[in-house]
C-alpha positions in Angstrom: -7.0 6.4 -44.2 -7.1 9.8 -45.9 -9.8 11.9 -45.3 -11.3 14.7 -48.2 -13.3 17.7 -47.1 -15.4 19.9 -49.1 -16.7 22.7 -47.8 -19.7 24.5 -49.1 -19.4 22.4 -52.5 -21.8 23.6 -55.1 -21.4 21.5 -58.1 -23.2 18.0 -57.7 -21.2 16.6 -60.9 -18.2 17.6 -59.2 -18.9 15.8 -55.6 -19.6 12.7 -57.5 -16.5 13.1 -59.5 -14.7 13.3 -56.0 -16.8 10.2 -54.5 -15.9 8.2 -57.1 -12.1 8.8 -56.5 -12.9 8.2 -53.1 -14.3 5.2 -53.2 -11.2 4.1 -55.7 -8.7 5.1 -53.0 -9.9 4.1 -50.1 -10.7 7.5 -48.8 -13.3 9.1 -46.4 -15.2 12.0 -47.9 -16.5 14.9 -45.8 -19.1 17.2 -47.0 -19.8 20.2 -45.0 -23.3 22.1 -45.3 -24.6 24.3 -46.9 -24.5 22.0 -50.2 -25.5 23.8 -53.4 -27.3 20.6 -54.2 -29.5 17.7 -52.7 -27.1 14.4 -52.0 -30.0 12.7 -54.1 -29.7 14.1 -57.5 -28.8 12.3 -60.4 -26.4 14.6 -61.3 -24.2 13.8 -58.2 -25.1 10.1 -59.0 -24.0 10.3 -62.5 -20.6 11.8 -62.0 -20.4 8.8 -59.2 -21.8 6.5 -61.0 -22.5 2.6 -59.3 -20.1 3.5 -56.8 -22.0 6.3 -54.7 -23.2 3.8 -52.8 -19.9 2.5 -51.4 -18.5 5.6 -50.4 -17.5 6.6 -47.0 -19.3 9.8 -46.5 -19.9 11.8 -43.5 -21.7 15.8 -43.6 -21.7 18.5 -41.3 -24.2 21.1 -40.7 -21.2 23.9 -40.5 -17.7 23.9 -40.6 -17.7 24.4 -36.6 -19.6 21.0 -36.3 -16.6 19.5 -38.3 -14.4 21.0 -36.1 -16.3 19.5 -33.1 -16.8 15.9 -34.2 -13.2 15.5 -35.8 -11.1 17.4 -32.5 -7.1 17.7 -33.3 -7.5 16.9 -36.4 -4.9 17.5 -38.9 -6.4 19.7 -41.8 -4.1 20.7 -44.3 -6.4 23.4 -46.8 -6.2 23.9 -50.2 -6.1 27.1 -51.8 -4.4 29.6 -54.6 -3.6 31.9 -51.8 -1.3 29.3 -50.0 2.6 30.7 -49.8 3.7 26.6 -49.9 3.1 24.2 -52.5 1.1 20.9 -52.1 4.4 18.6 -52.5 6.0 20.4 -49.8 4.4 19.2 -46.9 3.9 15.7 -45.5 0.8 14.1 -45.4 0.3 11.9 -42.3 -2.2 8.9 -42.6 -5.6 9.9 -40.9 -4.8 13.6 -42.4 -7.9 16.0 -43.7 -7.3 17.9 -46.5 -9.8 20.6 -47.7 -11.4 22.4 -50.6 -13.3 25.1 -50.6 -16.6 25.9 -52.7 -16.1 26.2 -56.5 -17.1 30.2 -56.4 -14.9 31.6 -53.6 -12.4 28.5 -52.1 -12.6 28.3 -48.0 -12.8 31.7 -46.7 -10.0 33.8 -46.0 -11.2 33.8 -42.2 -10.7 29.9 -41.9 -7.1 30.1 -43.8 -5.4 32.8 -42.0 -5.9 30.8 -38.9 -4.7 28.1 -40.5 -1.5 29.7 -42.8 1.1 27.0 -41.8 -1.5 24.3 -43.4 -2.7 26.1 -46.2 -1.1 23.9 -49.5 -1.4 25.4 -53.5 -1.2 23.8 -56.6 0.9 26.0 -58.9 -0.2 27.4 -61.9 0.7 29.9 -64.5 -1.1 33.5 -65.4 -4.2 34.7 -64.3 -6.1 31.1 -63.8 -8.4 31.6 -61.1 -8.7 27.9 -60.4 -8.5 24.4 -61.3 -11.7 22.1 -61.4 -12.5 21.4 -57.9 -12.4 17.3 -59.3 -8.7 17.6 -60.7 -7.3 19.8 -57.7 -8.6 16.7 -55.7 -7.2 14.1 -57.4 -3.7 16.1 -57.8 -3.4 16.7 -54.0 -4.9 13.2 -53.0 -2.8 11.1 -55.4 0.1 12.9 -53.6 -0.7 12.5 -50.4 -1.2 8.6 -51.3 2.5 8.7 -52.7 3.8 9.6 -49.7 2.3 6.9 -47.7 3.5 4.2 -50.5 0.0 3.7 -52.2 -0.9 1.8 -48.6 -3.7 -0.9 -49.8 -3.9 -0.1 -53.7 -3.3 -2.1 -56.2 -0.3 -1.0 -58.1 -0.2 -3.5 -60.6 -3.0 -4.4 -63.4 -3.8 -7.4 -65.6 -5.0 -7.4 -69.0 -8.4 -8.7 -70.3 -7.4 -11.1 -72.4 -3.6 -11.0 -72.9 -0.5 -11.3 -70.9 2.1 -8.8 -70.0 4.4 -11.7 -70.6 3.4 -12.3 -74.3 6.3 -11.3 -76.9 
């Protein structure tokens, strides 16, 4: 299993956005405090809709009491000031990989400890940022490549037709 942190997130829409692809993947989410919103509004239940509920969530008071309750864990981070782009590295099942908050990514103390892990998703210009939703799913979906889409489904059926009609 894959494991999704967010540190500091600050968006509610966006954490339910990321539950929800959780929850589709099969993936453990870990929010670590201080949230910029209460895990009981609507907004964070709207963007995850029904499947909030389902959702393997765990929160930490502080990114030291992550550190503490997950020890040797492998935490890849992701941020625009990464040297090494997200498909160059190899994502090991049981991996964290981790977003910072929407205003200011994971702090430049916490990455240049961790420079060898730090991953980027390349852009052009002056774009500060992707949507802290879509830079999930980007790096996630990779990740989940590279360990052959273990337990998805990776065909689908139609409603009412047939892929085999002509």
């Amino acid at each position: 299993m894959l494991n999704i942190v967010l540190l500091e997130p600050e968006i509610p829409a966006n954490t339910g956005n990321i539950g929800r692809t959780c929850v589709a993947t099969g993936t453990r989410l870990h929010l670590i405090e201080p949230l910029g919103f209460s895990l009981s509004e609507k907004a964070l239940k709207r963007a995850g809709m029904d499947y909030w509920k389902d959702l393997d969530v765990t929160t930490y008071i502080d990114y030291e009491d992550f550190l503490e309750k997950n020890p040797g864990a492998k935490i890849y981070m992701a941020t625009t000031k990464a040297r090494k782009v997200y498909t160059e590295v190899a994502y090991e099942d049981g991996c964290y990989i981790m977003f910072g908050k929407e205003s200011a990514g994971i702090p430049e103390e916490i990455l240049v400890e961790n420079q060898e892990n730090c991953v980027r998703i390349p852009m052009i210009g002056d774009i500060r940022s992707l949507n802290l939703g879509n830079s999930v799913a980007i790096v996630l979906y990779e990740a989940l490549r590279q360990n052959g889409f273990a337990g998805m489904n990776l065909e689908g059926d139609l409603h009412s037709l047939s892929w085999d009609q002509p």
